[in-house]
C-alpha positions in Angstrom: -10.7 -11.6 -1.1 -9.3 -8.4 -2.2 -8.6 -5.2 0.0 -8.1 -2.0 -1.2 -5.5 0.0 0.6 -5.5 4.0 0.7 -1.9 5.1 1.4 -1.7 9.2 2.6 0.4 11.5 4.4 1.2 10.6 8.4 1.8 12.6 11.4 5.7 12.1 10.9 5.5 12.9 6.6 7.9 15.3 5.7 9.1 17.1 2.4 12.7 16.8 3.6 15.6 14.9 2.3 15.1 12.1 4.9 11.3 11.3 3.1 13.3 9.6 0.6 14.3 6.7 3.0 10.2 6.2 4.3 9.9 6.2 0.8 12.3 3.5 -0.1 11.6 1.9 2.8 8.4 1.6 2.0 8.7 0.4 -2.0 11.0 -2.3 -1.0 8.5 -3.5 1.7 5.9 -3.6 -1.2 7.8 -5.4 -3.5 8.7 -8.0 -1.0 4.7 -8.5 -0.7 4.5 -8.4 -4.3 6.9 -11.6 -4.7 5.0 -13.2 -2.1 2.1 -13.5 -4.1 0.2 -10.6 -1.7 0.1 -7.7 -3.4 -1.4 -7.3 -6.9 -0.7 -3.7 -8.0 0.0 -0.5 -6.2 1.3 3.1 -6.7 1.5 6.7 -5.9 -1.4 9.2 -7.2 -0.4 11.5 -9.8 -2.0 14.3 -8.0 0.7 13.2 -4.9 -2.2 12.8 -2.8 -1.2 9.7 -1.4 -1.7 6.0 -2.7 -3.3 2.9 -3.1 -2.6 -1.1 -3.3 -4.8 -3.9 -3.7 -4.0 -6.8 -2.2 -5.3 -10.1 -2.5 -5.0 -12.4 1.0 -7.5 -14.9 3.0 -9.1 -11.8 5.2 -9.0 -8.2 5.9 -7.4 -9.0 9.1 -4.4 -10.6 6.9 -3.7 -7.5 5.0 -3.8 -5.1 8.1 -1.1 -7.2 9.5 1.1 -6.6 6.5 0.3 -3.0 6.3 1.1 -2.3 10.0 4.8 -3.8 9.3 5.0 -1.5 6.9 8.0 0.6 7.8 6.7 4.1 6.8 3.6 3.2 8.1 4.7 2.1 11.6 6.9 5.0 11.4 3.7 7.5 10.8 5.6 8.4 7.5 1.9 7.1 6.0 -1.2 6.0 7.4 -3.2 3.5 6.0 -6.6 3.0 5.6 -8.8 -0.4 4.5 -10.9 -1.4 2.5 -12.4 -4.8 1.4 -13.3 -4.7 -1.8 -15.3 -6.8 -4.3 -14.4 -6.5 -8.0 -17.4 -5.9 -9.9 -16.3 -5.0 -13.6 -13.1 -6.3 -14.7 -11.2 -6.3 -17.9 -8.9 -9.4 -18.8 -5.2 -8.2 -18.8 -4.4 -6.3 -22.2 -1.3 -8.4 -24.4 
């Protein structure tokens, strides 16, 4: 199954200096996931509204438990919000 992961701006988010390390933080923990097969794609919003990551795991309850050891999310840096999703339309990977 896949859930669909809405990243935004936590109690503790700050534009200082020290968001850099929640934000570091944070992409390291998702790569981690990403090389462990959990995560399929991610990124910020352009608009710097926040974010999103799809992950593909056994149950909802599965991803929620990697999203809560999320260090900028147990931090409040971000909150997260999810959403199982079913894939609908997709287009085979371009070459």
């Amino acid at each position: 199954m896949h859930v669909a992961v809405i990243y935004s701006k936590g109690p503790a988010w700050t534009d200082s200096d020290a968001a850099q390390d929640q934000i570091e933080a944070h992409k390291t923990y998702q790569h981690r996931n990403f090389d462990a097969g959990k995560l399929v794609m991610g990124g910020p919003f352009i608009d710097e509204a926040g974010g999103m990551a799809i992950y593909e795991a056994q149950s909802k309850e599965e991803v929620e438990a990697i999203v809560q050891n999320d260090p900028a999310v147990k931090s409040g840096f971000y909150l997260a919000s999810l959403h199982s999703w079913r894939i609908a339309v997709r287009r085979p990977p371009s070459r």
